[in-house]
C-alpha positions, 0 to 999 in steps of 0.5 A, spaced: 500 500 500 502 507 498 502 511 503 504 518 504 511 517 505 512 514 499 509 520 496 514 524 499 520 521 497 518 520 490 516 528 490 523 529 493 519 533 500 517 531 507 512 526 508 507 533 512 509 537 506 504 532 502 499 533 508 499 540 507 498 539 500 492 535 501 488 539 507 490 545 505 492 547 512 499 551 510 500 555 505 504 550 500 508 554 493 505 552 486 511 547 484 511 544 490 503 543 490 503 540 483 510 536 483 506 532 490 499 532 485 503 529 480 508 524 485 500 521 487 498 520 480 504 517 478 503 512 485 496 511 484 496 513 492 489 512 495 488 517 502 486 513 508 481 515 512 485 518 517 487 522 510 480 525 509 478 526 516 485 530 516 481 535 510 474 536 514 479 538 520 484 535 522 492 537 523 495 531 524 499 531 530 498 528 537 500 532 543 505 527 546 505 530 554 511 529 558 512 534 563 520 533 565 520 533 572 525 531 578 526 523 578 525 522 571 530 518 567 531 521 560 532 515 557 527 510 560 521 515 557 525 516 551 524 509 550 516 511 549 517 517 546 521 513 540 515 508 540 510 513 539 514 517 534 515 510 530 507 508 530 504 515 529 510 515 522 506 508 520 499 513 520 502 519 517 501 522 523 507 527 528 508 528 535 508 534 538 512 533 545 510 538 550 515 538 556 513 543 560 510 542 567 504 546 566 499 540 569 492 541 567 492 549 564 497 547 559 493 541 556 488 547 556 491 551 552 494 546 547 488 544 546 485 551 545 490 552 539 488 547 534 495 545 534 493 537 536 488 533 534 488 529 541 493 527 547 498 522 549 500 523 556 505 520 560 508 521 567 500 520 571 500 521 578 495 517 582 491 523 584 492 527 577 490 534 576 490 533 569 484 528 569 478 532 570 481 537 564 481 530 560 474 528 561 471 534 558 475 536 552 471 534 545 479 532 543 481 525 545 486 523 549 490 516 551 493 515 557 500 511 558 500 510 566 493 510 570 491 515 575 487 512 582 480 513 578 480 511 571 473 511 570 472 515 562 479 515 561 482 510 556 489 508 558 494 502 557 499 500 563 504 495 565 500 492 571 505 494 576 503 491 582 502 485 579 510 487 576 511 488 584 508 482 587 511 477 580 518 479 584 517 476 590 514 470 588 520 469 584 525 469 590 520 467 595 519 460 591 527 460 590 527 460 598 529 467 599 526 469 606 529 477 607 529 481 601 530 489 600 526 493 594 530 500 591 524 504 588 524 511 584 527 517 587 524 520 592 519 526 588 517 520 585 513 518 590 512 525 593 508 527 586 505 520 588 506 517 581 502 511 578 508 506 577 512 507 583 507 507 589 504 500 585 510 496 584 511 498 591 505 496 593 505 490 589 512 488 592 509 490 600 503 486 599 505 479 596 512 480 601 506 480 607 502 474 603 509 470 602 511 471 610 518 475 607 521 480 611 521 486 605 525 493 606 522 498 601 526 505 599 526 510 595 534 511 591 535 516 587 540 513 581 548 517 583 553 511 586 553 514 593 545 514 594 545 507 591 551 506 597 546 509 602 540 505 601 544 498 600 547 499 606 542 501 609 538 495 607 542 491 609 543 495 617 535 493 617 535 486 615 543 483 616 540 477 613 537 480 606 539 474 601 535 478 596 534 485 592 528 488 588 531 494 584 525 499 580 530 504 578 534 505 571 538 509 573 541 506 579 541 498 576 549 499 574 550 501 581 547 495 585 552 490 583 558 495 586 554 497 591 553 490 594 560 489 593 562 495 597 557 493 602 561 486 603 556 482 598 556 479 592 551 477 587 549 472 586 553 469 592 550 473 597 545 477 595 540 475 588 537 481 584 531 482 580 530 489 576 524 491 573 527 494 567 527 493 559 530 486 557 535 489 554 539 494 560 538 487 564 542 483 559 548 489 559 549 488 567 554 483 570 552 477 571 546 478 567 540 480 571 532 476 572 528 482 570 521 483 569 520 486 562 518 493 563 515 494 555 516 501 554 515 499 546 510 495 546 506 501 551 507 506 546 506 503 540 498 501 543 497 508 546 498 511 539 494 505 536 488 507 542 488 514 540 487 513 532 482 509 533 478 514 537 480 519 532 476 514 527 470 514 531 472 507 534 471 505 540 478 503 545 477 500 552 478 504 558 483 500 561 489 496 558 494 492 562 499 488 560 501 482 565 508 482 567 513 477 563 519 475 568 525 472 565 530 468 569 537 469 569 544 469 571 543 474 577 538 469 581 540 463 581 538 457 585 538 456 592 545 453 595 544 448 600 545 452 606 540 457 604 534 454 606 530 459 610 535 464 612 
């Protein structure tokens, strides 16, 4: 099928140049117009419907909010931004990435200038102020996290606490009984951030039903804080055999910490991380990790939003069960573990 970007490269212009030309949204020169006029000719290219729905209307750009706050790790949202890019690209669409921490009057404002046709929002807090504002706007928005009270929303998480609770239970099943948990930095938590609170909760609940003496701390993701809480952690629980990290930014510290602490992983202390397969796989030893899908969760967030833009229905909740992989950082108990 030829889409508008095989227009483009046959036109020798950008893919929204073609858009333009055929919403007449900007002001395109006459050479230009006929030389894309010709190009879709020449193609045989057929405009989809989000095409022509862009002629009664539509910009063809998605409002991507992500408000750069304290504790946000750069490259762990970047892996979503890249996601959302790439499948908004696959329906001729753009982003717009709205960095500023202007809460709910911002998302007013972009939504007043005509500039988006509907919203993509990330960085959800529990108690978001945001949320009200998104219930009422005609433009459709998605939701990649979720806040405490979803109801006419449509959003798509990882099921966090479920990411939390598969952590202890693999450990626990191993025969761990004494295990730590290094979340988010702090203002994570303070601005109650939806992932962060529910993968704590997810790991406090299941440690209580497995009977695990469980730590939980907020780290910030520099070599000395992460010294801090371990050893911190290990003051609390001397016999901690096992360690839950829910932090990119800090996970390349956690094996020279615990070294530095007296322990060795996985000797004396296994790790699990919540994290993308590939970071775990670049540690040493390679780490059990419980997948976090920032692709996949951006690639159904722009899926969602599309769909709505079409007039389709989306469900209000989406969430993606939690996928552990088993590798060198824990491995199975040595005889004398037992219920150390």
């Amino acid at each position: 099928m030829v889409t508008i970007a095989d227009v483009a490269r046959h036109a020798g212009v950008a893919p929204s140049t073609v858009s333009y030309v055929l919403t007449g949204k900007r002001s395109i020169s006459a050479d230009t117009k006929t030389r894309v006029r010709e190009s879709i000719r020449a193609l045989g290219y057929q405009p989809h419907t989000s095409d022509r729905t862009m002629s009664a209307g539509r910009t063809n750009v998605i409002g991507l909010v992500l408000p750069l706050r304290a504790g946000t790790h750069l490259p762990a949202v970047m892996r979503f931004v890249t996601a959302a890019v790439t499948t908004a690209r696959r329906y001729d669409m753009d982003l717009l990435l709205m960095t500023a921490d202007d809460g709910a009057a911002g998302l007013r404002r972009a939504a007043n200038s005509a500039q988006v046709d509907g919203f993509l929002v990330m960085d959800v807090e529990m108690d978001d102020d945001r949320v009200p504002l998104l219930r009422q706007l005609t433009k459709p928005s998605v939701l990649i996290g979720h806040p405490a009270a979803a109801r006419g929303l449509t959003c798509v998480d990882l099921d966090f606490e479920a990411a939390g609770a598969k952590c202890v239970d693999h450990l626990a099943d191993l025969g761990h009984r004494s295990i730590g948990f290094l979340g988010a930095p702090s203002a994570v938590y303070r601005r109650s951030t939806g992932f962060a609170h529910r993968t704590m909760n997810g790991f406090s609940a299941a440690a209580m039903r497995r009977g695990v003496a469980a730590t939980a701390l907020a780290v910030e993701g520099d070599h000395d804080s992460v010294l801090r809480a371990t050893k911190a952690l290990i003051r609390a629980h001397p016999s901690m055999t096992a360690l839950v990290v829910h932090n990119e930014a800090a996970l390349g510290w956690i094996t020279t910490c615990l070294r530095a602490a007296g322990r060795q992983v996985p000797g004396d202390v296994a790790v699990v991380a919540i994290c993308p397969d590939e970071l775990a796989e670049q540690m040493s030893p390679l780490l059990t990790s419980v997948r976090l899908p920032a692709e996949e969760l951006g690639r159904h967030a722009v899926d969602l939003l599309v769909a709505k833009l079409e007039g389709k229905q989306a469900p209000p909740l989406m969430l993606l069960p939690p996928r552990l992989s088993r590798r060198a950082s824990t491995p199975d108990p040595a005889p004398h573990r037992g219920t150390a």
